[in-house]
C-alpha positions as CSV (number, residue, x, y, z in Angstrom):
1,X,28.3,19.2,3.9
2,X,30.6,21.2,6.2
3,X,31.3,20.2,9.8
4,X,31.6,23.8,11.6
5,X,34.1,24.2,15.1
6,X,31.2,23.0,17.1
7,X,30.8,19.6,15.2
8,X,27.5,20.8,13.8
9,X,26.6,19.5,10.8
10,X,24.5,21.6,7.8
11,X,23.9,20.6,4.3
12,X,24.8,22.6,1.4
13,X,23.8,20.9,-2.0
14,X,26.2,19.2,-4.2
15,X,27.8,21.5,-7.3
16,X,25.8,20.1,-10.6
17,X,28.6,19.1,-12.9
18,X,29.0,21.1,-16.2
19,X,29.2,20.2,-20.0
20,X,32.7,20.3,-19.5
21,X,32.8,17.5,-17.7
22,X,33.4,14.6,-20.5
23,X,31.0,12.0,-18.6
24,X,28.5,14.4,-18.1
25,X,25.5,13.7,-20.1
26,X,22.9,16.7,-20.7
27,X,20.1,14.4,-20.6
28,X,18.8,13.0,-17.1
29,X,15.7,10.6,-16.7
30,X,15.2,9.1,-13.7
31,X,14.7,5.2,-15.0
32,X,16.0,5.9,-18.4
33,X,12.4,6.1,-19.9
34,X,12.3,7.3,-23.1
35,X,16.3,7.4,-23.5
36,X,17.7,5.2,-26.5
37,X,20.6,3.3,-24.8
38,X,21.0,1.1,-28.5
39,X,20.2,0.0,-31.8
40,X,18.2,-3.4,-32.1
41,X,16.7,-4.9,-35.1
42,X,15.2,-7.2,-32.8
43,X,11.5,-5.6,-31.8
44,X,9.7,-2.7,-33.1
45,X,6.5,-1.4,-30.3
46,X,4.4,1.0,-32.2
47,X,2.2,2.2,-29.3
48,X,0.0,4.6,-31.0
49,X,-0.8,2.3,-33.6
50,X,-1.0,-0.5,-31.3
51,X,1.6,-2.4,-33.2
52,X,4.0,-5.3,-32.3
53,X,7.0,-6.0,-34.5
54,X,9.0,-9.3,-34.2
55,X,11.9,-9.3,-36.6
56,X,9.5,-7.2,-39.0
57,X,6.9,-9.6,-39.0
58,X,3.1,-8.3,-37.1
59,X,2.4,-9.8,-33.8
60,X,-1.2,-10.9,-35.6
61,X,-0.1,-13.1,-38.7
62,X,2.6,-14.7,-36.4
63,X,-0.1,-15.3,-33.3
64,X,-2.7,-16.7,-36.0
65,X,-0.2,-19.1,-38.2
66,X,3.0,-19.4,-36.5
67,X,4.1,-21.6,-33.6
68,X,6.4,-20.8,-31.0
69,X,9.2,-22.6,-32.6
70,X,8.8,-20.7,-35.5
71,X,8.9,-17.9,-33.4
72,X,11.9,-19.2,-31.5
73,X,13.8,-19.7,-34.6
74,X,13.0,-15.6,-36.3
75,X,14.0,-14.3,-32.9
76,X,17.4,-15.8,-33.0
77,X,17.8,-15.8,-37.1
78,X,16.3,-12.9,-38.0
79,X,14.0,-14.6,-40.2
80,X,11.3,-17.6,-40.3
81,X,12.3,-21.1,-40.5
82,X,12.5,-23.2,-43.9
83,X,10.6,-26.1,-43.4
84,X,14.4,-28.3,-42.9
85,X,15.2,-25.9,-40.5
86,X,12.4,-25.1,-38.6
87,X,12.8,-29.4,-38.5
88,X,16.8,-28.9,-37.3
89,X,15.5,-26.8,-34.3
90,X,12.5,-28.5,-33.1
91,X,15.0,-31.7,-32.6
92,X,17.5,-29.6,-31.4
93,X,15.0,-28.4,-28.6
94,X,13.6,-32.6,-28.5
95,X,17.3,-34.1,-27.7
96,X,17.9,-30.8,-24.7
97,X,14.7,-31.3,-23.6
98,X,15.4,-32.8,-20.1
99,X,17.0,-31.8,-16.9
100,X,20.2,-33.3,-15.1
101,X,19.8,-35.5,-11.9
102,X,21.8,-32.8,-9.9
103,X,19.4,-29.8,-10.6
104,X,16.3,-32.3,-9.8
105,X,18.0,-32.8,-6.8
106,X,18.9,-29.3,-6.0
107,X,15.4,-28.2,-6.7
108,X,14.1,-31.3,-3.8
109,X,16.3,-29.4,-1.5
110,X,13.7,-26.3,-1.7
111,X,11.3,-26.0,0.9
112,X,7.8,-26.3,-0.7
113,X,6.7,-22.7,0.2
114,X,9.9,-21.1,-2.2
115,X,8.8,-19.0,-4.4
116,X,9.0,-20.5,-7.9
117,X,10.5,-17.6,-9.6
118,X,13.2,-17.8,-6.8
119,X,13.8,-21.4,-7.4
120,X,13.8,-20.7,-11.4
121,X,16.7,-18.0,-10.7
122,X,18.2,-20.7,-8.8
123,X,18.4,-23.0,-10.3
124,X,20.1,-21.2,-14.0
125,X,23.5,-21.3,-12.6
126,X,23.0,-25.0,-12.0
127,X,22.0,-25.4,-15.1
128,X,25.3,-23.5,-16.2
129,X,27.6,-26.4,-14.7
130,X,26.2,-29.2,-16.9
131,X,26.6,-27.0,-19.8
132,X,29.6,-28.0,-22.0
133,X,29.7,-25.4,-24.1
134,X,29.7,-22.8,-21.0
135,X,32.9,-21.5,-21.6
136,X,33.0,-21.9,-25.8
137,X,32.2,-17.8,-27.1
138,X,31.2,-18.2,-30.6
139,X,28.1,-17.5,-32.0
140,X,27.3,-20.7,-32.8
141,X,27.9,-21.9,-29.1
142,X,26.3,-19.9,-28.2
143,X,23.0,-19.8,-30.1
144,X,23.6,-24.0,-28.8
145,X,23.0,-22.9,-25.2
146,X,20.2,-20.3,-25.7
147,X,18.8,-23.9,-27.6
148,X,19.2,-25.5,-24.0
149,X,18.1,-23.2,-21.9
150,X,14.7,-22.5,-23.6
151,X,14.3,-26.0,-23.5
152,X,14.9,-26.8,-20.3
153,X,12.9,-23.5,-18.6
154,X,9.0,-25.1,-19.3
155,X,10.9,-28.5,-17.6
156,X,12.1,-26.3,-14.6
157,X,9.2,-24.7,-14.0
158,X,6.7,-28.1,-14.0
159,X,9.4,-29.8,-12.1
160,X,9.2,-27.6,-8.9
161,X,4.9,-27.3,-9.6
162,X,5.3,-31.3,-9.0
163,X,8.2,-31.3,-6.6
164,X,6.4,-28.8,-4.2
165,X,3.1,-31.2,-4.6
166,X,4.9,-34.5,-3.6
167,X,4.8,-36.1,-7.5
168,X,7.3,-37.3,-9.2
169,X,9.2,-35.4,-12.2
170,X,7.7,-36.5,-15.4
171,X,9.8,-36.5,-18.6
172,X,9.4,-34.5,-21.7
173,X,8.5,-36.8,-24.7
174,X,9.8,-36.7,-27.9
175,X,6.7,-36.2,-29.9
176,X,5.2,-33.4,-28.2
177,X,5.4,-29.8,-29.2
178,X,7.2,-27.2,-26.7
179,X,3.7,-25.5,-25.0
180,X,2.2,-29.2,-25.2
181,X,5.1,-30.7,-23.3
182,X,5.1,-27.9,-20.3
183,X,1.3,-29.2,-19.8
184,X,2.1,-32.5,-19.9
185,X,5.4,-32.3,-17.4
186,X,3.2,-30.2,-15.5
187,X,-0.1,-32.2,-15.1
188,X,0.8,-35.7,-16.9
189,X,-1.8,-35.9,-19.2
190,X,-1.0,-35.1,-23.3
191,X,-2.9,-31.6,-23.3
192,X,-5.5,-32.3,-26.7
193,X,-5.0,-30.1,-30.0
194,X,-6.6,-26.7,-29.0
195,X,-5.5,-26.5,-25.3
196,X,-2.0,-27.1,-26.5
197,X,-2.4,-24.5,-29.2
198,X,-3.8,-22.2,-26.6
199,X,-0.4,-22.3,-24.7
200,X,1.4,-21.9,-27.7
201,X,-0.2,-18.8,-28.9
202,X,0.4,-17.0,-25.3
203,X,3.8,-18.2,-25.7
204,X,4.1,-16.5,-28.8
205,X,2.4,-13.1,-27.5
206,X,4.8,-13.1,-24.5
207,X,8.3,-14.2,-26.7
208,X,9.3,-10.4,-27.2
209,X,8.9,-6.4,-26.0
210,X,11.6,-4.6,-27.1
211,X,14.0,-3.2,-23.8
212,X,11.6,-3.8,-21.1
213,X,13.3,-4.1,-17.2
214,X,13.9,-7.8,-17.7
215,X,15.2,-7.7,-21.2
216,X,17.5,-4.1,-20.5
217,X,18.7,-6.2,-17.4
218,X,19.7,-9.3,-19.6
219,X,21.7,-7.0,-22.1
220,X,23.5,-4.9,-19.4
221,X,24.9,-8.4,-18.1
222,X,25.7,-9.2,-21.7
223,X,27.6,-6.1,-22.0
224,X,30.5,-7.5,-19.5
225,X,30.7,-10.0,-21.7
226,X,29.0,-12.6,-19.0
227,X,27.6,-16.1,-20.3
228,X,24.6,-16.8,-21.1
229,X,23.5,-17.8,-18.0
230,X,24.1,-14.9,-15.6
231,X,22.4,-12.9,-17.6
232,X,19.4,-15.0,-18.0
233,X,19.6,-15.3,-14.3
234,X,19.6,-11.6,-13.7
235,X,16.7,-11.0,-16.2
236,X,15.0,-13.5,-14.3
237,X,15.7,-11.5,-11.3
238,X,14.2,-8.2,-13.4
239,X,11.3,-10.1,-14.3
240,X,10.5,-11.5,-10.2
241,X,10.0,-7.6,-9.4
242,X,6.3,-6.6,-8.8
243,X,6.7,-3.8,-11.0
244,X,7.5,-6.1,-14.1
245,X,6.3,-9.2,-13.7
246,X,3.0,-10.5,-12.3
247,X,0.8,-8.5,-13.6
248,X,-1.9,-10.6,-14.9
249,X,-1.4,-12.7,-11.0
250,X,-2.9,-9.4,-9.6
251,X,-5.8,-9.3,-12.3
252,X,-6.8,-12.8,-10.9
253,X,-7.0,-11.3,-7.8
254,X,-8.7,-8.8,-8.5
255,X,-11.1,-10.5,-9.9
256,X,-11.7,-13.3,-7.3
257,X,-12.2,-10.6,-4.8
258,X,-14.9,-8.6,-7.0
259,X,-16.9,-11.9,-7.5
260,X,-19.0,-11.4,-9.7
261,X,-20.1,-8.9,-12.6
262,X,-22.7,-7.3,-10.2
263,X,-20.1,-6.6,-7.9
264,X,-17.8,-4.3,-10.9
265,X,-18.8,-1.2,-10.7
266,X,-19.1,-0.7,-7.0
267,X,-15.1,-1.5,-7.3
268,X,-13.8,0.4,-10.1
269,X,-15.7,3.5,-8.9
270,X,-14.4,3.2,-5.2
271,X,-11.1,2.1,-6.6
272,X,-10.9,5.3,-8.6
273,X,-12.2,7.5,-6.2
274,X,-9.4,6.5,-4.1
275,X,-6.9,7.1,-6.3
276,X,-6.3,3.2,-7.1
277,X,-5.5,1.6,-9.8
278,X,-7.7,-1.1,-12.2
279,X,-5.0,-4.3,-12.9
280,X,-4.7,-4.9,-16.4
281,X,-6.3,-1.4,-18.0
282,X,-4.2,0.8,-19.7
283,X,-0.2,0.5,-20.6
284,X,2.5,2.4,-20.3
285,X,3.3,2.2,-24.1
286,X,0.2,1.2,-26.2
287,X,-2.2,4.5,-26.5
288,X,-4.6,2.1,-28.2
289,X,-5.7,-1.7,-27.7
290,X,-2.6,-4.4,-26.7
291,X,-2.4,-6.1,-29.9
292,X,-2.0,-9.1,-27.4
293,X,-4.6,-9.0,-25.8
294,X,-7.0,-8.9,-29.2
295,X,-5.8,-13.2,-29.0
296,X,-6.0,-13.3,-24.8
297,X,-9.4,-12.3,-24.4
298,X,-11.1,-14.5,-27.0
299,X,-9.0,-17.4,-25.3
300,X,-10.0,-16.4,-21.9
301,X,-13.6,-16.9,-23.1
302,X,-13.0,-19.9,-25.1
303,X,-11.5,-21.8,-22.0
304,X,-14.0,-20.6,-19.3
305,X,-16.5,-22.0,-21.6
306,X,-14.8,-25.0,-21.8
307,X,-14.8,-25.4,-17.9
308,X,-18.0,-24.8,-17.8
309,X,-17.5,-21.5,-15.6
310,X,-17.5,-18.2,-17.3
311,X,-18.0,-16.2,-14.1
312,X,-14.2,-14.6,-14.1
313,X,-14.6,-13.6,-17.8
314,X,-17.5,-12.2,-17.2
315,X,-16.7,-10.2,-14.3
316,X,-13.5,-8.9,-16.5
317,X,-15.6,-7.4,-19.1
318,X,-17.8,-5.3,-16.8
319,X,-14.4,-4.1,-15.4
320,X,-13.3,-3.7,-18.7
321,X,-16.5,-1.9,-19.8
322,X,-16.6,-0.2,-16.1
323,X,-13.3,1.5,-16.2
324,X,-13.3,2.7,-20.0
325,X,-16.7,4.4,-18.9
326,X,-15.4,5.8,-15.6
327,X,-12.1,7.0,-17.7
328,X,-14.2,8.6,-20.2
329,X,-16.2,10.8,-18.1
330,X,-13.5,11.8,-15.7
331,X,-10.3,12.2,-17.8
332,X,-12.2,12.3,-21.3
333,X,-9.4,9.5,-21.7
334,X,-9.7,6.4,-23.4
335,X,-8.1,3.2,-22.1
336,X,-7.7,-0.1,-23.0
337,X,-6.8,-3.6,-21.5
338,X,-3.2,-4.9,-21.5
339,X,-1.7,-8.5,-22.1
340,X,-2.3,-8.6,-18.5
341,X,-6.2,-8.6,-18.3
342,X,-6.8,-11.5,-19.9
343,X,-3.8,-14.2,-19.5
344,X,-4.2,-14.7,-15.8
345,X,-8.3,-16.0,-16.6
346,X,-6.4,-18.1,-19.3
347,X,-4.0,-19.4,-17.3
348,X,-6.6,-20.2,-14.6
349,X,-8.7,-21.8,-17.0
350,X,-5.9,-23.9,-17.8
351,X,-5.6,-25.1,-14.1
352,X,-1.9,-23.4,-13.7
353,X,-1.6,-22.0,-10.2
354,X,-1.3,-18.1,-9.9
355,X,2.0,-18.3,-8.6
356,X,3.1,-19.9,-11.9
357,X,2.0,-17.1,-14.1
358,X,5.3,-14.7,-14.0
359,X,7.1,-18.0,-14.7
360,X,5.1,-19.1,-17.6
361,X,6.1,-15.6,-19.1
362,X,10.0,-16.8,-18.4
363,X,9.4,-18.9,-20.1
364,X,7.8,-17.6,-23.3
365,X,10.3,-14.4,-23.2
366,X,13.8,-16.2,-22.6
367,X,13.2,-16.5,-26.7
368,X,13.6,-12.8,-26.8
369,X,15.8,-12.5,-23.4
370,X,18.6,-14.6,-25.7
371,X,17.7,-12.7,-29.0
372,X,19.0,-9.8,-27.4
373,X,22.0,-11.7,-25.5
374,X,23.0,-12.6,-28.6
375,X,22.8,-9.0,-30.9
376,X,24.5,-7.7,-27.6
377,X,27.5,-10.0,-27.8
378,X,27.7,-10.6,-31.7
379,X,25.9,-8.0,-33.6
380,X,28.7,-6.6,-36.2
381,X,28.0,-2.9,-35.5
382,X,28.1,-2.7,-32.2
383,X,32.1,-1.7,-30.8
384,X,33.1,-5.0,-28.6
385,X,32.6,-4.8,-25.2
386,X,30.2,-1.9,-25.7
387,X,30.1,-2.5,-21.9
388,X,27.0,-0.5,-20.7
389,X,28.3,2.3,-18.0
390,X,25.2,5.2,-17.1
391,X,26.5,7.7,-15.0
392,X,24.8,9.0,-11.7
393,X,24.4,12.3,-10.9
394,X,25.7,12.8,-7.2
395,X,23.5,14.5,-4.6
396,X,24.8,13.7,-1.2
397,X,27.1,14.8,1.5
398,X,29.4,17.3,0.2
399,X,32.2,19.0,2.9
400,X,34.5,20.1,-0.2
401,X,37.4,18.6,-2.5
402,X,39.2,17.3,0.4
403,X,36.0,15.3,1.3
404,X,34.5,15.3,5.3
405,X,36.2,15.3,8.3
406,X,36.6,12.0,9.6
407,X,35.6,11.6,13.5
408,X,37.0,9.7,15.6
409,X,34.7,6.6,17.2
410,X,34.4,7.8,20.5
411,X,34.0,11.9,19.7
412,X,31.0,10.8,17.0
């Protein structure tokens, strides 16, 4: 910018810095897609094969014979649990399993119409002050805390579902695994065998993706060598946006509005010819079909049975069998549904408001969200504090190396 005699202004473009310049970077991609910020041996996606790596162990074995705690335990260890440890973990989650008094009564404070994701970001720095290892920086501390905070999340999140319906807070028991106990704190009644296996397996699908927003967002925070905590909180934060989370809310909706089956391809095709989008079909990384949602859309069907109502599964499969069509003979593309399409007729099933769904993938993915904390702050290879610093490229007002005339108040 250069401010002529006359106090005109006219715009000139900034100079584009050269390769000279040490922090200039020859690479530019607006949201760092597809740029390789750091090594993980955390999460391999193989989106043309439609493969999902935790640890190096598929998605499908892990979704058909593991359980989350198993899960919990590769994610942080790098490899499954023995039977004695896989025991050492599940009573480590059992004896952290409650919350304080203060953050109940912190979260009674809320009016009822806060937005539970707000009140679960909220409520992580509380949290933080009834942590006595906050402040301890070993790995071993700090593996303790990711213990507390991934059991304490499903607590959080029932505790506000009650709070905001004028129940009481119900406590975790002892006995119960981690999915049953978030739908027993949540509803008060011990879920049977196959619901609470149900919950488990979506928690499983949901623990891990590799350097998504929410995940990136965690490690960044890690990188200033922040606890635990503020960077679960800003993950959570990530994970509120409607680009990232709630996904599989807005397939509800969808659905609900369509109505019925009948009513499917009148939507897609308008949809389409209006240059909309169908919620839940297609991905931005999977070229093939979501290895998640091979589990999702067999338990979507299994539970609407259950309840007697299988109209929203129903009406999902004509838009699933809609769109591909309408995809195939206008783009000659082939598309697919996401983890999305399915979970939020799961969830529904389940009786878990809509509201509740980003949440519920909180708290399946904190698992990974902590993996990561973790190989950010203690992995051996990588140089301590490997403090994450991307460099913009500045295009605004230029008036030259002195900078712009500065005007005085009453001449502006």
């Amino acid at each position: 910018m250069i401010i002529n005699k006359n106090e005109q202004v006219s715009v000139t473009p900034a100079p584009a810095p050269t390769l000279e310049d040490p922090d200039c970077k020859p690479t530019k991609n607006i949201g760092l897609r597809g740029i390789v910020v750091a090594d993980s041996q955390i999460c391999k996606v193989d989106g043309q094969m439609g493969k999902l790596l935790y640890r190096g162990f598929d998605i499908v074995p892990l979704a058909e014979n593991s359980t989350f705690e198993e899960v919990i335990y590769l994610l942080l260890h790098n490899d499954l649990p023995t039977p004695n440890q896989l025991q050492d973990l599940q009573q480590t989650l059992a004896a952290e399993r409650y919350l304080p008094d203060e953050v109940i009564a912190a979260m009674k404070s809320f009016p009822a119409g806060a937005a539970p994701m707000d009140v679960l970001q909220a409520m992580i720095p509380a949290l933080a002050a009834h942590d006595p290892d906050l402040t301890q920086t070993t790995r071993a501390a700090s593996v303790h805390k990711t213990l507390r905070l991934i059991a304490r999340f499903p607590l959080l999140v029932s505790a506000w579902q009650r709070i905001r319906n004028g129940q009481e807070v119900i406590e975790a028991k002892e006995d119960l695994s981690h999915a049953a106990n978030f739908l027993y704190t949540m509803f008060g009644e011990v879920p049977d065998a196959q619901t609470a296996r149900d919950m488990d397996v979506a928690l499983i699908l949901h623990a891990e993706h590799s350097f998504n927003a929410s995940t990136f967002s965690c490690r960044q925070v890690a990188s200033t060598m922040a606890h635990e905590y503020a960077s679960v909180a800003a993950a959570v934060g990530a994970l509120s946006g409607e680009l990232h989370g709630g996904a599989n809310e807005r397939v509800l909706n969808m659905l609900q509005a369509i109505g019925s089956p009948d009513n499917a391809r009148e939507y897609v095709t308008k949809t389409l010819d209006d240059g909309g989008k169908i919620m839940g079909m297609g991905h931005a990384v999977y070229k093939v079909l979501d290895p998640r949602a091979k589990f999702l859309g067999p338990m979507a069907k299994r539970l609407s049975e259950k309840a007697g109502d299988t109209t929203l599964y129903d009406t999902a499969e004509a838009v699933r069998e809609i769109t591909a069509e309408e995809f195939k003979k206008r783009k000659n593309i082939t598309i697919y549904p996401n983890v999305d399409f399915y979970s939020g007729t799961a969830y529904h099933m389940l009786g878990i408001p809509s509201d509740l769904f980003t949440p519920i993938f909180a708290i399946s993915r904190i698992a990974g969200w902590m993996a990561h904390y973790i190989e950010e702050k203690f992995a051996e290879a990588q140089p301590k504090p490997a403090l994450y610093r991307p460099r913009a490229e500045y295009v605004g007002r230029y008036c030259g190396p002195e900078g712009c005339q500065f005007i005085e108040r009453g001449k502006r």
